[in-house]
Every structure is written in C-alpha cells, then in structure tokens.
Biopython code that builds the backbone (N, CA, C, O; Angstrom):
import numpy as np
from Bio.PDB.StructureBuilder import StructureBuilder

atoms = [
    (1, "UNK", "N", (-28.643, -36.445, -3.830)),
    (1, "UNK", "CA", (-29.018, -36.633, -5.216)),
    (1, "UNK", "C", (-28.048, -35.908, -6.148)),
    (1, "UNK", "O", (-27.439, -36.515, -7.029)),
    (2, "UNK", "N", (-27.918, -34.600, -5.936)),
    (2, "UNK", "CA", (-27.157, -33.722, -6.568)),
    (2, "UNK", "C", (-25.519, -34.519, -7.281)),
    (2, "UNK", "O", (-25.088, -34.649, -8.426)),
    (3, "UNK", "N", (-24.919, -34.964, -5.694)),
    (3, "UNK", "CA", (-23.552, -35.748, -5.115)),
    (3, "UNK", "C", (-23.653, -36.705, -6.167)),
    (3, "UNK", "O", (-22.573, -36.964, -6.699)),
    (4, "UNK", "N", (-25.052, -37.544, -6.794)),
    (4, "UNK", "CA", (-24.955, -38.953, -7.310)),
    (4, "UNK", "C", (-24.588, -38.708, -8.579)),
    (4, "UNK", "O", (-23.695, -39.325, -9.161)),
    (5, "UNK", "N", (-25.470, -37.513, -9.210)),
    (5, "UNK", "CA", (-25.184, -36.718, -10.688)),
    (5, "UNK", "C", (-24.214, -36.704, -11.219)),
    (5, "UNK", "O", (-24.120, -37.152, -12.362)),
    (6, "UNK", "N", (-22.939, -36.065, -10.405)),
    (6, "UNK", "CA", (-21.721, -36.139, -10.998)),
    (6, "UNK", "C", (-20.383, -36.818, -10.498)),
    (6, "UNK", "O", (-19.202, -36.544, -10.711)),
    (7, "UNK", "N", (-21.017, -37.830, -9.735)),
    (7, "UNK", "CA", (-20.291, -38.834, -9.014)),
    (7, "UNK", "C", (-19.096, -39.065, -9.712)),
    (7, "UNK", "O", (-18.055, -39.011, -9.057)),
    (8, "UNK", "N", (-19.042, -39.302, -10.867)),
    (8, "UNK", "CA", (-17.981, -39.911, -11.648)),
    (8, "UNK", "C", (-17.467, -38.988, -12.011)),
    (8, "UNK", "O", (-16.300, -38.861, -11.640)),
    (9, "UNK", "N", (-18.000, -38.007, -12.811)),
    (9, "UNK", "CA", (-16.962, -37.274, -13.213)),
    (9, "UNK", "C", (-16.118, -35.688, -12.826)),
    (9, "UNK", "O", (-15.687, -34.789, -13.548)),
    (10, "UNK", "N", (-16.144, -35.853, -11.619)),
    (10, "UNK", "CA", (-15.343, -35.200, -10.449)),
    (10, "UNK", "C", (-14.974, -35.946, -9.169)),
    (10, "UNK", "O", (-15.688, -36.652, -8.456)),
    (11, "UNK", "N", (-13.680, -35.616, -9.051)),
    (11, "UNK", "CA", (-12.989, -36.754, -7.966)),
    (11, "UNK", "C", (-13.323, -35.882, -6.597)),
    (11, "UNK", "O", (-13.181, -36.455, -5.517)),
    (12, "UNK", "N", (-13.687, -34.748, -6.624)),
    (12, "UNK", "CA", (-14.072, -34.220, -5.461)),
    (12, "UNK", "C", (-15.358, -35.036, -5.104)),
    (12, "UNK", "O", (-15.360, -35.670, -4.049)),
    (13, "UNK", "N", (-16.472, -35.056, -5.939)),
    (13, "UNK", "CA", (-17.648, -35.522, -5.981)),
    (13, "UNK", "C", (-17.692, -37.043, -5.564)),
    (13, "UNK", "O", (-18.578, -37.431, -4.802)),
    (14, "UNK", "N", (-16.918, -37.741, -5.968)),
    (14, "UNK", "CA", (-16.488, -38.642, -5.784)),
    (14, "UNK", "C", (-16.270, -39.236, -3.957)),
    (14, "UNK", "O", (-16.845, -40.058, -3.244)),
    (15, "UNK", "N", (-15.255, -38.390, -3.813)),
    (15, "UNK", "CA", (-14.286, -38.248, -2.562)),
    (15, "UNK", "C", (-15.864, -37.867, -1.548)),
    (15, "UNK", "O", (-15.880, -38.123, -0.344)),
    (16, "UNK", "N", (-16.461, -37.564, -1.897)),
    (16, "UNK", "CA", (-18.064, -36.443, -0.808)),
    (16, "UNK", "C", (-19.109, -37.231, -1.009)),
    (16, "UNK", "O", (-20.006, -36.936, -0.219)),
    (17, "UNK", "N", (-19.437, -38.247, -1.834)),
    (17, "UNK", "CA", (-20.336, -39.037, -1.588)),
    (17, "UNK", "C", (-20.290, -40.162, -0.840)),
    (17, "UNK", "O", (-19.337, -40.940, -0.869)),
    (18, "UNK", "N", (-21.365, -40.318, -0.096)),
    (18, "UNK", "CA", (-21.921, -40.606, 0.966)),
    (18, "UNK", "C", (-21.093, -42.006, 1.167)),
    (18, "UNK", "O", (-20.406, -42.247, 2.159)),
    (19, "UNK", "N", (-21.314, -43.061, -0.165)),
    (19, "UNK", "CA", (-20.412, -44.131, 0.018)),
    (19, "UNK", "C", (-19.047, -44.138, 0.010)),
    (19, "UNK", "O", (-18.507, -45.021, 0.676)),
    (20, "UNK", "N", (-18.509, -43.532, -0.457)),
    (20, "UNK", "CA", (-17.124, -43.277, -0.336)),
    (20, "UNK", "C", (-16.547, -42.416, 1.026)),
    (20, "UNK", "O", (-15.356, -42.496, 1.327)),
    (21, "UNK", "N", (-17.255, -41.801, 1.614)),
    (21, "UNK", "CA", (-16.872, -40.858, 2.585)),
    (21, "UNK", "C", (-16.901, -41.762, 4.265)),
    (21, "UNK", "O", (-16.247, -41.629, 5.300)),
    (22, "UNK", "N", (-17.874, -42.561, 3.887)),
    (22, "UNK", "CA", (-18.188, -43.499, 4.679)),
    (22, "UNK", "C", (-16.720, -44.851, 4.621)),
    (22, "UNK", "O", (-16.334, -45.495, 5.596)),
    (23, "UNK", "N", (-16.238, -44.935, 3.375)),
    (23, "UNK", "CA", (-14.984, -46.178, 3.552)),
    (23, "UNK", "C", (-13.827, -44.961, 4.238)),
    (23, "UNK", "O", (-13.051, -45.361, 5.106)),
    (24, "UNK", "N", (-13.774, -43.494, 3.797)),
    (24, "UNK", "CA", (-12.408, -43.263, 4.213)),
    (24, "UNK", "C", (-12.522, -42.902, 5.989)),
    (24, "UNK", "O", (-11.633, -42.974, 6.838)),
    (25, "UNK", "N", (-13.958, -42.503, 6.134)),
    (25, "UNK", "CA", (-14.139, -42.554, 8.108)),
    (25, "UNK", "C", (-13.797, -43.840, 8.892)),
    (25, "UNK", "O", (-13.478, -44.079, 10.056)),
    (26, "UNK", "N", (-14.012, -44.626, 7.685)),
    (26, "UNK", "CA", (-13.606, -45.912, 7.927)),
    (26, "UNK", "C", (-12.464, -46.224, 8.642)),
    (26, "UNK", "O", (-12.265, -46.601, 9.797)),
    (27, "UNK", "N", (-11.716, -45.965, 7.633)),
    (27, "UNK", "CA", (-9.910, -45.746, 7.296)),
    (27, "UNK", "C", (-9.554, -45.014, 8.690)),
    (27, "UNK", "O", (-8.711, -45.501, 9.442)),
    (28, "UNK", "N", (-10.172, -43.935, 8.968)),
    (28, "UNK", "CA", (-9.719, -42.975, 10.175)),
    (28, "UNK", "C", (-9.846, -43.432, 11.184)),
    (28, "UNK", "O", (-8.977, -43.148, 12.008)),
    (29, "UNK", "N", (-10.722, -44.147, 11.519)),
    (29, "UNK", "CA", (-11.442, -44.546, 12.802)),
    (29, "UNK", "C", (-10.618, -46.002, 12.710)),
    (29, "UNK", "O", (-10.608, -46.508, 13.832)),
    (30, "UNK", "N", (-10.116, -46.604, 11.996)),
    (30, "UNK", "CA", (-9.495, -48.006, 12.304)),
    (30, "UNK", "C", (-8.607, -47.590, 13.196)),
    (30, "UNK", "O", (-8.617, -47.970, 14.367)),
    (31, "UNK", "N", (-7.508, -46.522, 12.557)),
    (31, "UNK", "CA", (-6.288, -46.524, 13.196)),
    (31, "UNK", "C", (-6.532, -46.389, 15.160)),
    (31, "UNK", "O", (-7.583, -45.860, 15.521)),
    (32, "UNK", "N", (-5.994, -46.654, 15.758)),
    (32, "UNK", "CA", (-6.121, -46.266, 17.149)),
    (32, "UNK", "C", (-4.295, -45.396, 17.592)),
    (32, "UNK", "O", (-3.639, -45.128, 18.599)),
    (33, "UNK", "N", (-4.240, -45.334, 16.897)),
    (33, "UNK", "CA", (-3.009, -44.264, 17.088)),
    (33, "UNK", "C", (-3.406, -43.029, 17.015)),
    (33, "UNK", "O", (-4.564, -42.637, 17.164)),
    (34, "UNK", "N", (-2.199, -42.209, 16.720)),
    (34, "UNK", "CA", (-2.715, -40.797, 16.602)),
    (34, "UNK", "C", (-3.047, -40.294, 15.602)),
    (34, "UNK", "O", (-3.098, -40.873, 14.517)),
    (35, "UNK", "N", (-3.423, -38.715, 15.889)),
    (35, "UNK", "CA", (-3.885, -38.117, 14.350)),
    (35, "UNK", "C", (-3.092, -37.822, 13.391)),
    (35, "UNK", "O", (-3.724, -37.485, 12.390)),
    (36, "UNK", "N", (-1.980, -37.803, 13.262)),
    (36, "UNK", "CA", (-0.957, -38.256, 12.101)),
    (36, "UNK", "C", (-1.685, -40.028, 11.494)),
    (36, "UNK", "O", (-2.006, -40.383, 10.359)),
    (37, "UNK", "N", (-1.712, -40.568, 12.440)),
    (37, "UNK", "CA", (-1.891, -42.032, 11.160)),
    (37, "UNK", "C", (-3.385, -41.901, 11.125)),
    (37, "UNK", "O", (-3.862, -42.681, 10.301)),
    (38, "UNK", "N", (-3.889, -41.490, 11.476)),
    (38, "UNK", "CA", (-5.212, -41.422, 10.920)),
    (38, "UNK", "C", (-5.818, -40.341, 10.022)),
    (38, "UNK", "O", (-7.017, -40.239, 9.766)),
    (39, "UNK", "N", (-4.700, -39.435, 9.514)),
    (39, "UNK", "CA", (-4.618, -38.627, 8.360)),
    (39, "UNK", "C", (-3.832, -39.161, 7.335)),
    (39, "UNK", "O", (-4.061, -38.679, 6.226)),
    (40, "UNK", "N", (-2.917, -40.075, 7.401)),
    (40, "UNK", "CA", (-2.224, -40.650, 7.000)),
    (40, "UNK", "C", (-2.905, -41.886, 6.013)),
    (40, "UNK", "O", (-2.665, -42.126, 4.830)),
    (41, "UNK", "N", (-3.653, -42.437, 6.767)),
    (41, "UNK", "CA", (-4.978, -43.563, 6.895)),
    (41, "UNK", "C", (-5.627, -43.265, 5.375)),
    (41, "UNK", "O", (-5.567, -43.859, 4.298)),
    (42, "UNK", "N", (-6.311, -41.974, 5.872)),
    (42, "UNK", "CA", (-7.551, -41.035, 5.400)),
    (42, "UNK", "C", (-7.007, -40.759, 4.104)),
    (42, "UNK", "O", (-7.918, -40.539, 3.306)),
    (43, "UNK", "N", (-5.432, -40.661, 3.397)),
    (43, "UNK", "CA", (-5.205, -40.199, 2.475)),
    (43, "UNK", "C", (-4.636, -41.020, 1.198)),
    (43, "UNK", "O", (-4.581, -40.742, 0.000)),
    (44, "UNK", "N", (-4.100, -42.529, 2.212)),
    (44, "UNK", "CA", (-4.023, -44.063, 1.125)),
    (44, "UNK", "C", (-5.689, -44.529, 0.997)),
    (44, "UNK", "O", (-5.894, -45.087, -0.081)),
    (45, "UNK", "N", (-6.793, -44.429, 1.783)),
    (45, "UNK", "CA", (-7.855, -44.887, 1.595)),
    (45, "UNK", "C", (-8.331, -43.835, 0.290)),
    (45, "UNK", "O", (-9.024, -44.229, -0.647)),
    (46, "UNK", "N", (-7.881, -42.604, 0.412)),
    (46, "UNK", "CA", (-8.717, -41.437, -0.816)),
    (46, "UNK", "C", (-8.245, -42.048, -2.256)),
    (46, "UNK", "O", (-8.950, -42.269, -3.240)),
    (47, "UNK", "N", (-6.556, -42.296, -2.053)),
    (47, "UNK", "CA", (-6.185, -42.576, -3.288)),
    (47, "UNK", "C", (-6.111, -43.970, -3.892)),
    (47, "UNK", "O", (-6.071, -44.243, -5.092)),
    (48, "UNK", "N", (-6.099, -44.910, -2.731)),
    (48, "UNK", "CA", (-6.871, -45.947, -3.339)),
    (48, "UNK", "C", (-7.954, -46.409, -4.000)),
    (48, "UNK", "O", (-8.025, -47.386, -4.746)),
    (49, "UNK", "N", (-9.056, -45.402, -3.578)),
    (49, "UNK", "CA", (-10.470, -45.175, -3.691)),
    (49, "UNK", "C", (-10.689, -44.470, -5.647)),
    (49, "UNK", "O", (-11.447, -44.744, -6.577)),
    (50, "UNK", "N", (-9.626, -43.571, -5.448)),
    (50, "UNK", "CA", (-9.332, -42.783, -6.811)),
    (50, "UNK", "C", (-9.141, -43.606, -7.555)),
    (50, "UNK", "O", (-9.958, -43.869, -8.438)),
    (51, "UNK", "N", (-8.072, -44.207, -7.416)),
    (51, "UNK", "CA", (-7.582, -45.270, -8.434)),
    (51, "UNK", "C", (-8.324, -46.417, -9.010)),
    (51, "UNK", "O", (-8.255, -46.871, -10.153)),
    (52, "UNK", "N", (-8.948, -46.746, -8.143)),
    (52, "UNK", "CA", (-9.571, -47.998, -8.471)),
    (52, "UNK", "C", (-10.784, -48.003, -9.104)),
    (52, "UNK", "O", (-11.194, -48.929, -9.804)),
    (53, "UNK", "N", (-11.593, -46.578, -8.777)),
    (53, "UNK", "CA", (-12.480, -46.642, -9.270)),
    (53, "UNK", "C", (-12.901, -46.351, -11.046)),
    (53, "UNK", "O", (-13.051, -45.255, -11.585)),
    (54, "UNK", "N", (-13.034, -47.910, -11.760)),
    (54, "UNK", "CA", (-13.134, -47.702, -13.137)),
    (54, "UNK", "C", (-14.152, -46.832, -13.816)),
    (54, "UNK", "O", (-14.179, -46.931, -15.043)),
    (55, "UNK", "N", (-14.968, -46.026, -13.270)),
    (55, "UNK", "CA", (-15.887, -45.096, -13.683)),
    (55, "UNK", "C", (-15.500, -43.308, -13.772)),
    (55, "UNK", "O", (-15.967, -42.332, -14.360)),
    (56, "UNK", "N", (-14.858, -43.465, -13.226)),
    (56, "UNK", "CA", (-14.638, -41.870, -12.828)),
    (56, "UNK", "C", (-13.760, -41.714, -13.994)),
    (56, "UNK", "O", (-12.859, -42.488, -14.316)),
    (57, "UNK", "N", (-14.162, -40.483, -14.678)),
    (57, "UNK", "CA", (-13.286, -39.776, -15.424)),
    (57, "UNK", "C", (-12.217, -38.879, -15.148)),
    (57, "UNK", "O", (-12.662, -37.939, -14.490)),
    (58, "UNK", "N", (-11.236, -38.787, -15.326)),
    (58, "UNK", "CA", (-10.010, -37.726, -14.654)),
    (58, "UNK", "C", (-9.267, -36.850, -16.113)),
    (58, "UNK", "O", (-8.904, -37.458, -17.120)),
    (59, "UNK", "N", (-9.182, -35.686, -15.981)),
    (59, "UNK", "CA", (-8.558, -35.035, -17.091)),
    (59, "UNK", "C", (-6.777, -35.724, -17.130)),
    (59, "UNK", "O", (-6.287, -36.492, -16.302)),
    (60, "UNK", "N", (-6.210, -35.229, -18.178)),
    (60, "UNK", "CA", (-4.647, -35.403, -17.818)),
    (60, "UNK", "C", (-4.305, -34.750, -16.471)),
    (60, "UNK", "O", (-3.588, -35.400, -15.710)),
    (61, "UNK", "N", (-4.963, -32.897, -15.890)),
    (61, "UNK", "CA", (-4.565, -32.556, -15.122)),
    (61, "UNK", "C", (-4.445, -33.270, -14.098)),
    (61, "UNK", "O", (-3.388, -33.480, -13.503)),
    (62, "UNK", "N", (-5.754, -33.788, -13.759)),
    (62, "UNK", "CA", (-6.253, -34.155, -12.493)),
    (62, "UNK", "C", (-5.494, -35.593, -12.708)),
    (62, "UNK", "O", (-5.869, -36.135, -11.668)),
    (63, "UNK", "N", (-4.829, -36.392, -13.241)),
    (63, "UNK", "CA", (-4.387, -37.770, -13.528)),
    (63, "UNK", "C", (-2.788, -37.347, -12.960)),
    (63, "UNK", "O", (-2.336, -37.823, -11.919)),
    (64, "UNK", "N", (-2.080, -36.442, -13.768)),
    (64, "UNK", "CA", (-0.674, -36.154, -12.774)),
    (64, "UNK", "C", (-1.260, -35.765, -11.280)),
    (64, "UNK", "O", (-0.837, -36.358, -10.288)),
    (65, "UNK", "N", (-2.301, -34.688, -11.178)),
    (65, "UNK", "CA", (-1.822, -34.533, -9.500)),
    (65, "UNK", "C", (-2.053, -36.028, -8.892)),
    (65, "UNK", "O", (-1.261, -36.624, -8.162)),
    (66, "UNK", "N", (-3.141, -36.435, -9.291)),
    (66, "UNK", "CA", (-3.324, -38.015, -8.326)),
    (66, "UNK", "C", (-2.067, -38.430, -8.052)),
    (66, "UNK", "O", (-1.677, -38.641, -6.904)),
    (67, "UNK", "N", (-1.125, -38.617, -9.432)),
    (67, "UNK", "CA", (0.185, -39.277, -9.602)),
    (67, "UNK", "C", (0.875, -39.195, -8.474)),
    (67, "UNK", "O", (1.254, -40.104, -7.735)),
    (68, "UNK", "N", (1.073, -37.566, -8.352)),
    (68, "UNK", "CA", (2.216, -36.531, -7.294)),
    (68, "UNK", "C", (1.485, -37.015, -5.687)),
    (68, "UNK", "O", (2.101, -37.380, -4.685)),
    (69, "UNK", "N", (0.032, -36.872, -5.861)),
    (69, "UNK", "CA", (-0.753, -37.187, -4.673)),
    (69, "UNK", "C", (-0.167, -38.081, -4.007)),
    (69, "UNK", "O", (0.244, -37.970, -2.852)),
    (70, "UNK", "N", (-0.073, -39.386, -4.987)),
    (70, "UNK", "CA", (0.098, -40.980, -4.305)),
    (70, "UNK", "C", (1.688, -40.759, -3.638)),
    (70, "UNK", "O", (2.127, -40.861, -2.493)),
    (71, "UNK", "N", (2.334, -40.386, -5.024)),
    (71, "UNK", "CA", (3.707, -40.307, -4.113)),
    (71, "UNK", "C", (4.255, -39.858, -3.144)),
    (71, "UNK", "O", (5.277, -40.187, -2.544)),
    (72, "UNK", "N", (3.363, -38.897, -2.975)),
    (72, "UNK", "CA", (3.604, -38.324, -1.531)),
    (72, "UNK", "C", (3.007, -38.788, -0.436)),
    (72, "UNK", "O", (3.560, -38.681, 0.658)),
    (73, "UNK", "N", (2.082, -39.229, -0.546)),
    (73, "UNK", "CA", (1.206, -40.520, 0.091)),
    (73, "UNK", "C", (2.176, -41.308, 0.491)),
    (73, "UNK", "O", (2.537, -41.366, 1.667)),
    (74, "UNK", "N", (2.666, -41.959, -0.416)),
    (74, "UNK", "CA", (3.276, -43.403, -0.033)),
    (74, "UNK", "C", (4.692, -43.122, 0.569)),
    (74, "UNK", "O", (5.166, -44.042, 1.236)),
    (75, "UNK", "N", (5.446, -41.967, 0.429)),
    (75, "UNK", "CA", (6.444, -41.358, 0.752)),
    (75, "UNK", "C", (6.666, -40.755, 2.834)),
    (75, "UNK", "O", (7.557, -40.399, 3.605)),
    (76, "UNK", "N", (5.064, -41.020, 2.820)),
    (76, "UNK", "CA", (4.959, -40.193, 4.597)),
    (76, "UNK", "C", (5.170, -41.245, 5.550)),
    (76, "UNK", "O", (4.581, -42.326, 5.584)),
    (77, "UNK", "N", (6.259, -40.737, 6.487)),
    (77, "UNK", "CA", (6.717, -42.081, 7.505)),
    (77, "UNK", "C", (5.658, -42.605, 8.182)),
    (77, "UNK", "O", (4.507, -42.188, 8.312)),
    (78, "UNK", "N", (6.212, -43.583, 8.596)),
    (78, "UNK", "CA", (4.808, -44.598, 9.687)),
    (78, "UNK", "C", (4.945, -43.571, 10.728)),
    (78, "UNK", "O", (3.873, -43.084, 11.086)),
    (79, "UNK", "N", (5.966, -43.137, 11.280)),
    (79, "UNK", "CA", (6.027, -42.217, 12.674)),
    (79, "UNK", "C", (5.415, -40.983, 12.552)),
    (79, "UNK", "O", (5.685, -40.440, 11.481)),
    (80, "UNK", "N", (4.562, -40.249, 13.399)),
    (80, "UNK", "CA", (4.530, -38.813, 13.264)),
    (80, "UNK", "C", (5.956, -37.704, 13.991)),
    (80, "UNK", "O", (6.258, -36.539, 13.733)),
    (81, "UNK", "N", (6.504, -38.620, 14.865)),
    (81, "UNK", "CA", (6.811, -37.499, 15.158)),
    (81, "UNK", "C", (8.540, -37.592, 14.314)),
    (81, "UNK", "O", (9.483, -36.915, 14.725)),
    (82, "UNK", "N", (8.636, -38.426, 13.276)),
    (82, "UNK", "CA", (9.311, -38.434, 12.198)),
    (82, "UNK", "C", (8.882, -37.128, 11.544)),
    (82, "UNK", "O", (9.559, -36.100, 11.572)),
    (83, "UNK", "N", (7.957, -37.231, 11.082)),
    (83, "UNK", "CA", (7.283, -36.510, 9.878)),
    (83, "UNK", "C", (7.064, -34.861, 10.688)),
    (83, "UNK", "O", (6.980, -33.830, 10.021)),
    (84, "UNK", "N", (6.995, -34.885, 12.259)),
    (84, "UNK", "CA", (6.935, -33.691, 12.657)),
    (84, "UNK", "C", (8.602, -32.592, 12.182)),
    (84, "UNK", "O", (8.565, -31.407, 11.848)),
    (85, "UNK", "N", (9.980, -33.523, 12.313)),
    (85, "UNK", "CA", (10.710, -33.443, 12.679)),
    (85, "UNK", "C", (11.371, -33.169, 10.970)),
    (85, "UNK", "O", (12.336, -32.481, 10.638)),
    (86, "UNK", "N", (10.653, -33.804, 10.309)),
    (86, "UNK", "CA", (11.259, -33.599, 8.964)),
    (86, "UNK", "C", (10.357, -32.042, 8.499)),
    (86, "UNK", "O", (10.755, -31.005, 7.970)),
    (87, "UNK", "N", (9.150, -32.436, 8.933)),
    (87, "UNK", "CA", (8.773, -30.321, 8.414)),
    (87, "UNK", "C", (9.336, -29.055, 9.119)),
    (87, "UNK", "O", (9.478, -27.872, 8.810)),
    (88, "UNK", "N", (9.652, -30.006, 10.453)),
    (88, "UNK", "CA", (10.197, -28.662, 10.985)),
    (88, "UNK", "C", (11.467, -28.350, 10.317)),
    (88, "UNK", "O", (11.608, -27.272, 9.738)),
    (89, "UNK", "N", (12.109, -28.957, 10.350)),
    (89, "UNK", "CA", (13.459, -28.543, 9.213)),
    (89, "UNK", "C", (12.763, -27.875, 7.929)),
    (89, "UNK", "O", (13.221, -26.885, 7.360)),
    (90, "UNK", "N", (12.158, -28.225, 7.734)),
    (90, "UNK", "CA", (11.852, -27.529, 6.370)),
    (90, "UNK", "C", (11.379, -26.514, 6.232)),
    (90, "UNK", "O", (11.686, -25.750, 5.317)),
    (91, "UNK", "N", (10.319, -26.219, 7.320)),
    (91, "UNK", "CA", (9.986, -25.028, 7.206)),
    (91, "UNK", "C", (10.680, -24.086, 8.502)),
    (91, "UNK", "O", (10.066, -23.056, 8.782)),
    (92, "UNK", "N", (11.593, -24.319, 9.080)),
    (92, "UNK", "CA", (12.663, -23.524, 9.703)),
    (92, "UNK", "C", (13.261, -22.836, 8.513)),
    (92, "UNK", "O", (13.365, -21.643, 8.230)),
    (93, "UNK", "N", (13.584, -23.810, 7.967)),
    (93, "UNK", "CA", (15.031, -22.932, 7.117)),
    (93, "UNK", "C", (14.251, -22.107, 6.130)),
    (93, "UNK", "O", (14.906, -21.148, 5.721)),
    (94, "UNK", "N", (13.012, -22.207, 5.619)),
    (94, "UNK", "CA", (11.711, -21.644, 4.574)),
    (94, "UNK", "C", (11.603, -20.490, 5.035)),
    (94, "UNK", "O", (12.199, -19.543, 4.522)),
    (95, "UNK", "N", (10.665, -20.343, 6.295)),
    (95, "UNK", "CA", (9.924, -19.211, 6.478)),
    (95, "UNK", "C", (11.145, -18.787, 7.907)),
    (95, "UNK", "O", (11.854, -19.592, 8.512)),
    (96, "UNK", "N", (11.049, -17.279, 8.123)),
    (96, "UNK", "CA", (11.708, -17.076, 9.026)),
    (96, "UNK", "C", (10.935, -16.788, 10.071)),
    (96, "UNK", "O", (11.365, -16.756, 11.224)),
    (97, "UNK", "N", (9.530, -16.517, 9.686)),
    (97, "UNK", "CA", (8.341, -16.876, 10.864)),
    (97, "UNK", "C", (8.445, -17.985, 11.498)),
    (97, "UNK", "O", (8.530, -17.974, 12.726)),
    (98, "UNK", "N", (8.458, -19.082, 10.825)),
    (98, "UNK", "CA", (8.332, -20.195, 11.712)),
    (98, "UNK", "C", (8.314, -20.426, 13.108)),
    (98, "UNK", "O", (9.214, -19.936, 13.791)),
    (99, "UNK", "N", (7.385, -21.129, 13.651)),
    (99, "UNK", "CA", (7.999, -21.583, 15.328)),
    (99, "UNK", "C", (6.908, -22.580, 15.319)),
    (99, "UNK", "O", (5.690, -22.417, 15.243)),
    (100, "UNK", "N", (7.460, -23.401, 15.392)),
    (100, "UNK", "CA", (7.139, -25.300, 15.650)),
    (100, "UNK", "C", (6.088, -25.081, 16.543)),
    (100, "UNK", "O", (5.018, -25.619, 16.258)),
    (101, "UNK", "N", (6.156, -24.385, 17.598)),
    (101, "UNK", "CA", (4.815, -24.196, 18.658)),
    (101, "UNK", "C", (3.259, -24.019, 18.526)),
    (101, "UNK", "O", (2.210, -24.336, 19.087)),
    (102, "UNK", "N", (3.872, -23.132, 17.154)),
    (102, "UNK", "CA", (2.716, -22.184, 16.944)),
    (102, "UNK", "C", (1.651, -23.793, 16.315)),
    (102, "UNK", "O", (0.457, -23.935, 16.582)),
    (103, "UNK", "N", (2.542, -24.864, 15.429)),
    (103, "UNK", "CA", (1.772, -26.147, 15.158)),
    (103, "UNK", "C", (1.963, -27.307, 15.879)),
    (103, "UNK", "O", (1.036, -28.070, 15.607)),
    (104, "UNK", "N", (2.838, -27.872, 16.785)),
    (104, "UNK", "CA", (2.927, -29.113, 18.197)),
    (104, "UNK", "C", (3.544, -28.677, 19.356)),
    (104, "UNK", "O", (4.656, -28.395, 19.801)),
    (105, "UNK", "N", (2.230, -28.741, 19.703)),
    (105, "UNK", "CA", (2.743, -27.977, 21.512)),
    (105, "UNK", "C", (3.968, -28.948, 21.712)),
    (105, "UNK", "O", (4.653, -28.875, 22.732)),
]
sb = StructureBuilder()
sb.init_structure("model")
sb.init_model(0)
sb.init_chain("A")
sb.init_seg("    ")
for serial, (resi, resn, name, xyz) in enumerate(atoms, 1):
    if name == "N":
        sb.init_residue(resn, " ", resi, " ")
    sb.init_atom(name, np.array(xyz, "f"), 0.0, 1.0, " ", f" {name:<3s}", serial, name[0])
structure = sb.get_structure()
C-alpha cells in the first residue's frame, strides 16, 4: 500500500513496486546466459521501464542521472568477459589494491 502512495513520484518507488519488479525478474530470468547478461537485462528493462512511464515525475536531477544511466546502459558489451577485461584495466591502473581475483575467480 505504502509502495502504491508514491509510486509515481519516486523512481525508486517505482523500480520496488510489485508490478514493475515483477517485469524486470522478468528481464533476468529470460536471459539463459550468465550473470553479466542478466544484470545487463535487469538494467535496459529498469530504464526502459523509467522512461516510458508517463506518470512518474523526475526532478532535473534525477532526469540527467537517468540520461548518464541509459548511456551507460546502452554502452555495456553483449560479452561479459569483454566487460570483465575492460574493468580490469581500469581498475588496475586506478587502485593499486586491485587484484581481479579478489572479483572473477
């Protein structure tokens, strides 16, 4: 009940109600690959879901991050172990902690 109250005008609220949470398990559970595309899945179904929906109110803030959201969304390779291979570079040369292990065996 609470969730239905402010359905619209919070995209978290949004994103946590029951009908919506239900299309992006959706989204997860289609893929039969791995958990890269089914996070992957989980995060064009959120922002599709955002977008489309003509009720929800979004501040300017919350309207750029969606923006930055999508693009980075739409920016993540079909491969994971692309996308493994591009953070590890990144966060090699970042942190001098790093060790790839410690996140893909």
């Amino acid at each position: 009940m609470l969730v239905l109250s402010d359905k619209f005008d919070d995209p978290q609220a949004l994103v946590l109600s029951p009908d919506v949470a239900v299309k992006i398990a959706e989204a997860i559970v289609s893929e039969h690959g791995d958990y890269y595309r089914r996070v992957k899945s989980a995060c064009q179904k959120t922002v599709e879901i955002l977008e489309g929906s003509r009720l929800l109110r979004l501040s300017p803030p919350e309207l750029h991050f969606l923006s930055r959201f999508k693009s980075i969304a739409d920016s993540l390779p079909e491969d994971g172990e692309v996308f493994r291979e591009r953070m590890c570079r990144v966060f090699a040369g970042r942190l001098p902690t790093f060790r790839e292990r410690d996140y893909w065996p």
